[in-house]
N, C-alpha and C positions, 0 to 999 in steps of 0.2 A: 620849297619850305616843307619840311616835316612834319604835321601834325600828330598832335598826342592828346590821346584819352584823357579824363577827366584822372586827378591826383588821387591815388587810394587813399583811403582813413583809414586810419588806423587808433586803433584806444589802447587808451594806456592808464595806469592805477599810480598814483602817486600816498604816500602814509604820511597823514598833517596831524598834528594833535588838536583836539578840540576836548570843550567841556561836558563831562556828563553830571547827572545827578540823582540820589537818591533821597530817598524817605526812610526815616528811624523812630520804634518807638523803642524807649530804654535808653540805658544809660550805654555808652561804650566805653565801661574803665572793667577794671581788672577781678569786681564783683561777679559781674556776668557768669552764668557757666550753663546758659541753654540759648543758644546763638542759629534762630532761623534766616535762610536767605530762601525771598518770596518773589516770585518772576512774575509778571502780571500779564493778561495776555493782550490780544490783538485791541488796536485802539487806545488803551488805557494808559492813563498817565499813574506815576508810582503813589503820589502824595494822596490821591484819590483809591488806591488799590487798596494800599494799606491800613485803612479804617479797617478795611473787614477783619482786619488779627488785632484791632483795639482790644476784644475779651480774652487775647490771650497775655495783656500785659502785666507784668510783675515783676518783683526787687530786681531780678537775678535773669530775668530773660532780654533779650535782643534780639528784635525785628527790624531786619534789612530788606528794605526795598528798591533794587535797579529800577532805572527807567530806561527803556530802550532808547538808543542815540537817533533814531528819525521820527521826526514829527510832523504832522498833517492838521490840515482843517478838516474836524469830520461832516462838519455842509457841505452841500454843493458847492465848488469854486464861484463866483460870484464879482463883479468888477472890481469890489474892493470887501475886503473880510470885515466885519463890526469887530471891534476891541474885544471884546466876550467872545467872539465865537467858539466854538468847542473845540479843543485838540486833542488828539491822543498822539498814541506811540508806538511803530513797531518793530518788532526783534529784526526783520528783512523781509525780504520778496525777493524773488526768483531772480530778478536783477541783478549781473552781479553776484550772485547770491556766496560764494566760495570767501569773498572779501569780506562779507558782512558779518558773516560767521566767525573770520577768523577777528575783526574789529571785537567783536561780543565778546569772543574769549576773552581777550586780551585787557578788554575793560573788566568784566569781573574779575578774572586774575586780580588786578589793581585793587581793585575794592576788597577784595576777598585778604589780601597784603596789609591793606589800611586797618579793617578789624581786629582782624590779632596781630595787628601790634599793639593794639590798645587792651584785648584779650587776651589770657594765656591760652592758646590753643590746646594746649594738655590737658589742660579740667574743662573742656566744654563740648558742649553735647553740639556738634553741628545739624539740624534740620535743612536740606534743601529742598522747595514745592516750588513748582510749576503750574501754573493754570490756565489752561486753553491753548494759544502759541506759546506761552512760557515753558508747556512742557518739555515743547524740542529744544529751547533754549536751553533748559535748564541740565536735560538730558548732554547736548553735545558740549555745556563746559565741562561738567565732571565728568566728560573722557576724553578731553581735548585739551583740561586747563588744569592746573595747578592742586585747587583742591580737592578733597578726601571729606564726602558726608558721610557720618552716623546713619542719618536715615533720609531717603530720599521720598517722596510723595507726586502724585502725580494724580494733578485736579484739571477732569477734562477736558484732556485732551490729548494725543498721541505722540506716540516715540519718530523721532526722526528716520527718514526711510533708508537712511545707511547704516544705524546702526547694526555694529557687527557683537558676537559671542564674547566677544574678547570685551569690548566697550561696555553691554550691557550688563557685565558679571562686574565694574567698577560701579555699579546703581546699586547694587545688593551687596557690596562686599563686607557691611556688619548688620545689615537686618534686609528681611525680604522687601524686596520692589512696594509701595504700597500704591495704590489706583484709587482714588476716589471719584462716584458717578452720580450725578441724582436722577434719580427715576424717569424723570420730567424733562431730561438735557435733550434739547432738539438737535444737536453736533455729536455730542457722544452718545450715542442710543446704543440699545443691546447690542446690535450686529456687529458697531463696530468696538465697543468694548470685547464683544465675543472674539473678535478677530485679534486685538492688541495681547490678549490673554494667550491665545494659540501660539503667536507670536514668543511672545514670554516664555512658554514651554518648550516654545522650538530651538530658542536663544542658550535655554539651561538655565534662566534664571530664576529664583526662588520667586513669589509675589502673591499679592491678594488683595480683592477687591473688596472695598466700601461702596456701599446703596446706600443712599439716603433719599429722603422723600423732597424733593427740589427740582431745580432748573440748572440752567448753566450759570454757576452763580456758586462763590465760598461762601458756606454755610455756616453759623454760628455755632450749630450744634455739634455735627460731626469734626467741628475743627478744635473746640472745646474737647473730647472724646480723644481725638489725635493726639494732641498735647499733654495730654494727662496720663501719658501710657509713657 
């Protein structure tokens, strides 16, 4: 009798449709013509993100909030979770990581599809912000997916580490990169803004950086100031 080794594993990736959802403040018809998409970062659920651009709302503006397709208890695992327990959301993890990426695209795509149809894309000003993991997110659709921002923002947190020269010139291609940091940010601190900056320079791409007096945290102020320019 022959004996045989234990059966290899092998993994494999199957594409299922599942539901995602966002958060909106504004109206989505054909008024609109200053159209933000806001990517919230690690942990965070969208419905909850999107208060902080509550003082940017008005007639003719629309705030789109993604909420990343994974969700988590953020307690300790425990025998069984309370009905309340806290949840958030995030973009990926190294996991996998290649699939999750391409899933994220593919769901903004779709989202990005659903608002202007409702919008004329011609007369409206697109804003896309990133904060904390949303910046990679936000960075790798718009050079991976479908759309074309006006102006891209970037509230700390860093560029994804593949981006290449060719990618990072599609983040500035009608105004410079903008970075916003607050003084106070225990993840984005000078050295490493210092470095995302050098970076930037190195890439070719236009950008500059906002200081404000804060934490890791969108700030009313500077966000106010952003919007009105």
């Amino acid at each position: 009798m022959t004996t045989r080794g234990p059966s290899p594993i092998e993994q494999h990736n199957i594409t299922v449709t599942r539901t995602a959802r966002f958060a909106v403040i504004g109206s989505l018809d054909a008024r609109a013509d200053d159209v933000w998409f806001v990517c919230h970062g690690f942990g965070q659920l969208a419905v909850r993100f999107i208060t902080r651009f509550s003082a940017l709302a008005a007639d003719t503006r629309v705030i789109i909030a993604p909420e990343a397709l994974s969700r988590y208890y953020l307690t300790a695992p425990t025998s069984r979770q309370a009905p309340k327990s806290s949840v958030g959301a995030s973009w990926m993890t190294t996991e996998d990581r290649e699939a999750e990426i391409d899933d994220y695209v593919g769901y903004l795509d779709k989202l990005y599809d659903q608002v202007f149809a409702a919008i004329p894309r011609r007369k409206a000003k697109l804003t896309v912000l990133g904060f904390s993991q949303g910046v990679a997110t936000a960075c790798r659709w718009l050079v991976a997916g479908r759309a074309e921002a006006d102006r891209v923002i970037l509230w700390a947190g860093m560029l994804p580490p593949e981006l290449s020269a060719e990618g990072a010139a599609k983040l500035a291609k009608h105004e410079p990169l903008t970075m916003v940091v607050g003084r106070s940010d225990q993840f984005a601190t000078a050295d490493v803004v210092a470095a995302e900056e050098a970076r930037l320079l190195g890439l070719g791409v236009p950008s500059r950086t906002v200081w404000f007096d804060g934490a890791h945290e969108v700030e009313t102020g500077p966000l106010l100031d952003l919007a009105s320019r």
